[in-house]
C-alpha positions in Angstrom: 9.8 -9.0 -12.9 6.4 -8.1 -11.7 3.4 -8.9 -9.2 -0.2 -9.4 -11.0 -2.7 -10.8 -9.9 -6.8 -11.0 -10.3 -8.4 -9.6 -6.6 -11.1 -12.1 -6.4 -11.7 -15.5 -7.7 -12.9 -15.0 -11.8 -16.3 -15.2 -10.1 -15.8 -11.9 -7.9 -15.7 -8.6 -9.0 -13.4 -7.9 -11.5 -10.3 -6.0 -10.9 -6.3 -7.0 -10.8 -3.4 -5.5 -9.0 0.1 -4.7 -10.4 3.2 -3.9 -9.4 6.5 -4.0 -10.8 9.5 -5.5 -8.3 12.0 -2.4 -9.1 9.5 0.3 -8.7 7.0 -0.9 -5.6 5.4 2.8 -5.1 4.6 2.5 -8.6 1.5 0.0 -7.8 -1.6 -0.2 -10.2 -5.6 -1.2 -9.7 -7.6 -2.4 -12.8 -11.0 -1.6 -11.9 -12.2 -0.7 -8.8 -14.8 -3.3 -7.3 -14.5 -4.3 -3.3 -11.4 -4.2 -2.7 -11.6 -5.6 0.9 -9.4 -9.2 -0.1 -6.6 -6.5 -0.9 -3.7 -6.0 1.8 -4.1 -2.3 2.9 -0.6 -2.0 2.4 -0.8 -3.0 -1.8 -3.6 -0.5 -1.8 -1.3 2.5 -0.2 1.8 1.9 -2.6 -0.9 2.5 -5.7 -0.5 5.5 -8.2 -2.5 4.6 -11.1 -5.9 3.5 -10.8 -7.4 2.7 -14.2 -10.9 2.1 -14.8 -12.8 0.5 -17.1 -16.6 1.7 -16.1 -18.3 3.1 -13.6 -20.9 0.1 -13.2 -21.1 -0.9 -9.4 -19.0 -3.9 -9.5 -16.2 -2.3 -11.7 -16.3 1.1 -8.7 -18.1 0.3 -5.7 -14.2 0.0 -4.4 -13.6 3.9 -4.8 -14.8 4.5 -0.7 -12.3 1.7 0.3 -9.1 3.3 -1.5 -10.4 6.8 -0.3 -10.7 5.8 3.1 -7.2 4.1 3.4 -5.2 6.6 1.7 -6.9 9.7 3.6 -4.3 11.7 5.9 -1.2 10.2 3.7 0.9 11.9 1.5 0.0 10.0 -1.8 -1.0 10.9 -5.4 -3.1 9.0 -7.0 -4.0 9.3 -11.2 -7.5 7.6 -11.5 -8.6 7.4 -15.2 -11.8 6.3 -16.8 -14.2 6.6 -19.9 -17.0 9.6 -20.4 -19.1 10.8 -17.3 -15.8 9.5 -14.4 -15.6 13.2 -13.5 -19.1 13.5 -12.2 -18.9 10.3 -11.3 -16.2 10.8 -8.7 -17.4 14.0 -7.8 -20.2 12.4 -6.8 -18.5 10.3 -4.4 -16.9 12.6 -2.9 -19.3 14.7 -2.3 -21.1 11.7 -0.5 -19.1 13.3 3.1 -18.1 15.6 5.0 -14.7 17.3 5.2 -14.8 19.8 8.0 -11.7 18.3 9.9 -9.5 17.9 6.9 -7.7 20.8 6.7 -5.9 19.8 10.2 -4.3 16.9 8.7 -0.5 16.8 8.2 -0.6 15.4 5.1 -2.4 16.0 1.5 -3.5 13.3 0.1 -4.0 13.8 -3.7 -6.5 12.7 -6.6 -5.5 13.4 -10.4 -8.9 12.5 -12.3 -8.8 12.1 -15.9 -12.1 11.4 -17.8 -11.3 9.9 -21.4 -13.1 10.7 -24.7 -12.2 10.0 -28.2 -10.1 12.8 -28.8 -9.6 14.4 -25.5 -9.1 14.3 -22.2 -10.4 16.4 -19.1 -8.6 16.2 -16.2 -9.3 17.6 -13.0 -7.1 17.6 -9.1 -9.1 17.0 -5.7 -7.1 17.9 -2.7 -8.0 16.7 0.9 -7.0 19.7 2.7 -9.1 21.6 0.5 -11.6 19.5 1.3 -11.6 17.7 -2.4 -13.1 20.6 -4.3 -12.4 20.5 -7.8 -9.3 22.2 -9.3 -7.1 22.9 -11.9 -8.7 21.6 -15.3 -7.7 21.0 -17.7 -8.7 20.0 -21.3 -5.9 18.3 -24.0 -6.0 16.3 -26.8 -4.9 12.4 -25.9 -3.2 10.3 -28.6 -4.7 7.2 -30.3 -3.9 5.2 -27.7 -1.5 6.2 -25.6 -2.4 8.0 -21.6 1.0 7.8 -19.6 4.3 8.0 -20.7 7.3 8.0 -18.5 10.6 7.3 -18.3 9.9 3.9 -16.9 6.7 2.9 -18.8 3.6 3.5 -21.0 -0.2 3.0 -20.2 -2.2 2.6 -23.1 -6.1 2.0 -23.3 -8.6 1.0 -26.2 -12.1 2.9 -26.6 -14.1 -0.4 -26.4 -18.5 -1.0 -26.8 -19.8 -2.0 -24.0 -23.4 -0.5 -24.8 -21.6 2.4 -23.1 -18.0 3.1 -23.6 -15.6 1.0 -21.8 -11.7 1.0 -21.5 -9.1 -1.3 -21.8 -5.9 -0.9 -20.6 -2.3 -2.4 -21.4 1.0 -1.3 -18.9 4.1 -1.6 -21.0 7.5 -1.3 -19.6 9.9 0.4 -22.4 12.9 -2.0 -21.4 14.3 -4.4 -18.8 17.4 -3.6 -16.1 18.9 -7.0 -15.3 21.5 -6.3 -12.9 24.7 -9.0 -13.1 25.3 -9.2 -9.3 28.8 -11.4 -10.2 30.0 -8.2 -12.1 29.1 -6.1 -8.8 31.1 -8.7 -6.8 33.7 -8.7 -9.0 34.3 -4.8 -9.0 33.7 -5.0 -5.2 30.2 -3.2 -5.3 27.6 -4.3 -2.8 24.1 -4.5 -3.4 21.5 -2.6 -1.9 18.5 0.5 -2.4 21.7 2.7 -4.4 20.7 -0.5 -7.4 17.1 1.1 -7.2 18.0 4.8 -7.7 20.9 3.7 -10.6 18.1 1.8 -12.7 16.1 5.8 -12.3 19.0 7.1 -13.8 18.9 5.0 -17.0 15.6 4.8 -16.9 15.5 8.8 -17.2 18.6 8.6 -19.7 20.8 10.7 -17.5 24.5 11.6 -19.1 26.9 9.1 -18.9 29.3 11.1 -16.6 26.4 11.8 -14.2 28.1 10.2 -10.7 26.0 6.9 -9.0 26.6 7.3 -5.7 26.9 3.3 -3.7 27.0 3.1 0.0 28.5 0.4 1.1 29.0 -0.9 5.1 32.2 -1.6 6.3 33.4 -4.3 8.6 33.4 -1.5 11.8 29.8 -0.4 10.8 30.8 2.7 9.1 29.6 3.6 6.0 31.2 4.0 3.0 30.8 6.4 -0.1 31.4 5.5 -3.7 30.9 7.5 -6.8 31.1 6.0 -10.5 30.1 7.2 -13.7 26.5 6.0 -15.0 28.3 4.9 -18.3 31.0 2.8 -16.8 28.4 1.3 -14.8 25.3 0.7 -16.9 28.1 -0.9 -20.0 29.6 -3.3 -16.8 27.0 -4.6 -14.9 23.8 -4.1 -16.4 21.7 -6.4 -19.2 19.5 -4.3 -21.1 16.3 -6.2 -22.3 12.7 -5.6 -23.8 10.0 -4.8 -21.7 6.9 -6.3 -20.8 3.5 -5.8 -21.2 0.2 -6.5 -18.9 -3.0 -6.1 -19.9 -6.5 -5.8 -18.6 -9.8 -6.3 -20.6 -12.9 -6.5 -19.0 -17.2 -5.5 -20.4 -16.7 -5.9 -24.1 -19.2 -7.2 -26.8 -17.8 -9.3 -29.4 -17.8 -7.6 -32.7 -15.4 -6.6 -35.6 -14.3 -3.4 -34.4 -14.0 -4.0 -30.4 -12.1 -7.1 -31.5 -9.5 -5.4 -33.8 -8.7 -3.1 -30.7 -8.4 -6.1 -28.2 -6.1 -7.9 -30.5 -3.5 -4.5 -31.0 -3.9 -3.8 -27.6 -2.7 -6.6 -26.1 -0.1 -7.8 -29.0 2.7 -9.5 -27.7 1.7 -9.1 -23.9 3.6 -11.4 -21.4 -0.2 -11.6 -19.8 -3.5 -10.7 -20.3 -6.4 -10.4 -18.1 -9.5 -10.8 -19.9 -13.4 -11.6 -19.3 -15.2 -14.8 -20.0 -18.4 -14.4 -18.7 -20.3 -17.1 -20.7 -19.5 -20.6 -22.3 -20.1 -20.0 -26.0 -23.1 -21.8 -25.9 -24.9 -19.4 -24.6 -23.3 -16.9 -26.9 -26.7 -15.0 -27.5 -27.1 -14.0 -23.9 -23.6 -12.8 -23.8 -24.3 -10.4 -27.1 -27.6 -9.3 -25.6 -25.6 -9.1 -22.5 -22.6 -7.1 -24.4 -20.1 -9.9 -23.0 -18.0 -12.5 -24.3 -17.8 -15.7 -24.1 -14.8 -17.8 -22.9 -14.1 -19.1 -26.9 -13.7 -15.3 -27.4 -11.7 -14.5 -24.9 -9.5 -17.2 -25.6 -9.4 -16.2 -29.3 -8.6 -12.8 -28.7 -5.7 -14.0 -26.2 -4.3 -16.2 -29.5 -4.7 -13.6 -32.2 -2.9 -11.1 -30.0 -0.4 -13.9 -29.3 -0.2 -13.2 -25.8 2.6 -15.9 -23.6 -0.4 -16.2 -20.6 -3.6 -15.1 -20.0 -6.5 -15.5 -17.3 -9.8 -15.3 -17.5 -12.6 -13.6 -15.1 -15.8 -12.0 -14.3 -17.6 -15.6 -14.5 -21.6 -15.0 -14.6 -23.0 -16.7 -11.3 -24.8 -19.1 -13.7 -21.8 -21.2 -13.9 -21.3 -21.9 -10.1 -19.1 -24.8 -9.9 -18.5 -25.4 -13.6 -15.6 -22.7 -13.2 -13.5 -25.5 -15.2 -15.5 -25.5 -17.9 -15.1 -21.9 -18.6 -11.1 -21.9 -18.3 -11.1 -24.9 -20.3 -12.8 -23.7 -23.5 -11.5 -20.3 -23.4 -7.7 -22.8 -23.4 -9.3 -24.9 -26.3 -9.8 -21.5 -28.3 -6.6 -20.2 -27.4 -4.8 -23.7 -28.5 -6.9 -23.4 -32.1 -8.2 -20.8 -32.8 
């Protein structure tokens, strides 16, 4: 199960939210436009911030999540295509940080500029008043940035007239947990469920203890330990993943479209630009865009189960429908 969700209307500036219902401090921006119609308190459970490009709608946002999330204790990995590094520097470097060293906490960036073979990544500290630190250079595979116990963040290298990243958020598998089973073995539910899924997720032994707390009828609490294996066979329904992806500043052509389509194969939904109706096709190639019969292509070849489309030029004010509808007719037949 999983929160996503576009943070303006298709009209705005692009960018969507994520977040997964099991693992809410694992929250994730696409893009990073104004971010003002986001709760402050989505924006302070994100870790992953993945962006596309560093044009003003796609980052003007960067001040907004800095200025939120300064004096926490949070980590945040930002990643983005060639030139984010100076970029982001050069946001920072925007301000003075005389005071910061007095704050409790050390609020943390993890910057990771991505080329076509390689990755540099660099750390920005508050209390060190975000100086750069710790680079590093490695290679990066095909198509793969993150991989963790829990889930994989892949991107695609896309034209844009400048390079521009997609990204696709794939959860390796599914923990249903059968609450009758928990009745029946006399388990309450609770945050324990949470740190048990971590333990799969991480493939811990099958003799490593779960410990359950459970209240009792005089308000006491009361201690349980049972073996992963036991548990996880009992009362827990292993399924596939799902995947969410985000496409956004992408010309039309036979390359860009072969990496949209294996990008998002199979996704549960994409998010994916339609700037233009497909009549005006030449002004979105000129424009490096697509149109909303592209998008919608894209979203059938990859055979995606939902999709929604954004980043509407202004030139279709109120004719929002039209958009949506074509990009359904091309999805429909391709």
């Amino acid at each position: 199960m999983f929160t996503a969700f576009l943070i303006h209307e298709p009209s705005g500036d692009p960018g969507a939210y994520l977040e997964f219902k099991f693992r809410p401090h694992d929250a994730f921006l696409f893009d990073l436009g104004d971010l003002h119609p986001l709760a402050p308190k989505r924006i302070r459970k994100v870790s992953y911030v993945l962006v596309s490009h560093t044009h003003m709608d796609h980052f003007i946002g960067f001040d907004h999540l800095l200025r939120l999330c300064l004096g926490r204790d949070q980590h945040i990995a930002l990643f983005g295509p060639p030139g984010f590094l100076s970029h982001v520097e050069s946001k920072l470097g925007a301000y003075t940080w005389n005071l910061v060293e007095n704050y409790t906490n050390d609020f943390e960036l993890t910057v990771s500029e991505i080329h076509e073979s390689f990755r540099i990544t660099r750390t920005y500290r508050c209390r060190n008043f975000f100086r750069p630190e710790d680079e590093k250079r490695s290679p990066v595979s095909r198509t793969t940035l993150v991989d963790t116990g829990a889930f994989r963040i892949h991107f695609a290298r896309l034209d844009h007239a400048i390079p521009s990243l997609a990204y696709a958020i794939e959860e390796k598998i599914r923990l249903n947990i059968k609450r009758n089973v928990l009745q029946e073995m006399g388990l309450p539910t609770g945050a324990w469920i949470n740190r048990f899924k971590e333990q799969i997720l991480h493939q811990e032994a099958p003799e490593t203890p779960v410990r359950v707390l459970s209240k009792e009828p005089d308000g006491s609490v009361k201690e349980t330990f049972l073996p992963l294996g036991l548990l996880k066979e009992k009362a827990v329904k292993i399924t596939a993943g799902q995947k969410i992806c985000y496409i956004s500043d992408v010309l039309w052509s036979e390359a860009n479209v072969e990496k949209m389509v294996e990008l998002a194969q199979g996704a549960e939904l994409l998010f994916i630009e339609a700037p233009f109706l497909h009549e005006d096709r030449e002004i979105a190639a000129r424009k490096h865009h697509l149109t909303a019969r592209q998008a919608g292509t894209i979203a059938s070849l990859a055979r995606v189960k939902r999709f929604v489309v954004f980043h509407f030029s202004p030139k279709y004010a109120g004719r929002h429908e039209a958009l949506q509808h074509e990009a359904l007719e091309a999805y429909n037949n391709p």
